[in-house]
C-alpha positions in Angstrom: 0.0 0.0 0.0 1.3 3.1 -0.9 1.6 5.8 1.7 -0.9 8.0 -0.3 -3.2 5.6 0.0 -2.8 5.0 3.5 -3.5 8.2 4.4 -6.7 7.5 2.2 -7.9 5.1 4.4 -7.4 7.1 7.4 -9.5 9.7 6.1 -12.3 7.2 5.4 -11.7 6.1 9.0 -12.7 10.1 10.2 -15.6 10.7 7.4 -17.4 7.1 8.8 -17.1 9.0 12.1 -18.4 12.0 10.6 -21.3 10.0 9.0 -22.4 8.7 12.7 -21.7 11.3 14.5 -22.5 14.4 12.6 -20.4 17.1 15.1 -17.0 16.2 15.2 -14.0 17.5 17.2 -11.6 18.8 15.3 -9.0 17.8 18.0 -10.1 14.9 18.2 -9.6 14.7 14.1 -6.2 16.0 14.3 -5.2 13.6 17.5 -6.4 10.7 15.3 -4.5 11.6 11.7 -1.2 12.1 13.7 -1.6 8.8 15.9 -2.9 7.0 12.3 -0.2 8.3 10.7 2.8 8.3 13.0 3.1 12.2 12.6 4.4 11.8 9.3 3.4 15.9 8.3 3.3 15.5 4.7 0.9 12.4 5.2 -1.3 14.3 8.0 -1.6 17.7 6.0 -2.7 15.1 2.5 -5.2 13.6 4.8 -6.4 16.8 6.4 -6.8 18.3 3.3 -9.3 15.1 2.0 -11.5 15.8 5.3 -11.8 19.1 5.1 -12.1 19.0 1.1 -15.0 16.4 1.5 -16.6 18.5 4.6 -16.7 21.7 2.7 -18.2 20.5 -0.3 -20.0 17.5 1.3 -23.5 18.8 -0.1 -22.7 19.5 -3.4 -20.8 16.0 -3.5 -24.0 14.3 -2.3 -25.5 15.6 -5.1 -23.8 14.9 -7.5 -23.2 11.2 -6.3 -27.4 10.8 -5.8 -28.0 12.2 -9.4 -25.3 9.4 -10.5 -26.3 6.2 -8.3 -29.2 5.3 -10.3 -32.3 4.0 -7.9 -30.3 4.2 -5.2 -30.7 7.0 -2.4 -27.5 8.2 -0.6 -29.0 7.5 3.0 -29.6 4.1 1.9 -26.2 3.2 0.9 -23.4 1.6 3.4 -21.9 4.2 5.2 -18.7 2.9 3.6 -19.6 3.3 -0.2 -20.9 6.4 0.9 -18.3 8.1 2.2 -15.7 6.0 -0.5 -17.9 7.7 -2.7 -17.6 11.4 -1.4 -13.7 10.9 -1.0 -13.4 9.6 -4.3 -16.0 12.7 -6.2 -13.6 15.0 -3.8 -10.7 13.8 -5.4 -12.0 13.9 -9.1 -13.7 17.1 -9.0 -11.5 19.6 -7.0 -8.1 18.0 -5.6 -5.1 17.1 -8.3 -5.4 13.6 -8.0 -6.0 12.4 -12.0 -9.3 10.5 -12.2 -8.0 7.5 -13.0 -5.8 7.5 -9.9 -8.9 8.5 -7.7 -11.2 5.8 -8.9 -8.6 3.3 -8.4 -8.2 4.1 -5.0 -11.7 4.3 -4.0 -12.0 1.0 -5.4 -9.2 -0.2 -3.6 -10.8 1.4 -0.3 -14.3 -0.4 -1.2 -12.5 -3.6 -1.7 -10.9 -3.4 1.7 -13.9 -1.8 3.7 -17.0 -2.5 1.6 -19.2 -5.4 0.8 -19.1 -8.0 -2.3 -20.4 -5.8 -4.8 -18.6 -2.4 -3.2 -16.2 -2.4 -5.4 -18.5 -2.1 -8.2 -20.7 0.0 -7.2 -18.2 2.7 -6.5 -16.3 1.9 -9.9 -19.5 2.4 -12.1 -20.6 5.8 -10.0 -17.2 7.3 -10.1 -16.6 6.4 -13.5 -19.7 8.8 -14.5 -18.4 11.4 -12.3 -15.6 11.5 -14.2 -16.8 11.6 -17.2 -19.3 14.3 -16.5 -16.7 16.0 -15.1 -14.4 15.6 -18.5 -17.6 17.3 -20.6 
């Protein structure tokens, strides 16, 4: 696993909290990335910068994720592929990450955290955000 992609998962780890537990502490976020993460700075500030990325735009994301995930409602998803999906649309639509890159991580993330058909799932939704976001 590459250390990008560790810090990845970490941020997962703090937007599942996020998802059950709607106020979070934002020392208790930054305790957790630098414990997570052994206080490796660059790792922390590329992790910090997913969580606030997804938090800031976390409406718009759900959007655009629900007009994407055909007959499915974004409440009614796994918390996981949920919040695999925001990270993921964060990444494609405002970070530097190539799509590719982002798509294949979330998929990687789903695999690891997510159900049978996760990986899927978050492969056929992200691909469409990309592509919308490409026209």
């Amino acid at each position: 696993m590459s250390r990008r992609s560790r810090a990845r998962e970490v941020a997962l780890q703090v937007l599942y909290q996020d998802d059950l537990n709607p106020d979070p502490d934002p020392t208790a976020t930054e305790e957790f990335l630098a414990r997570r993460l052994r206080g490796d700075t660059a790792l922390i500030e590329f992790a910090k910068s997913l969580v606030s990325g997804v938090r800031s735009h976390r409406t718009a994301l759900d959007a655009v994720l629900a007009a994407r995930a055909m007959n499915w409602q974004l409440g009614r998803m796994a918390a996981t592929d949920r919040n695999v999906l925001r990270l993921g649309a964060f990444e494609i639509l405002h970070a530097d990450t190539p799509g590719p890159v982002a798509i294949n991580e979330a998929v990687e993330l789903a695999r690891r955290f997510g159900g049978r058909q996760s990986p899927q799932f978050v492969n056929g939704i992200l691909d469409q955000v990309l592509q919308d976001a490409a026209d």
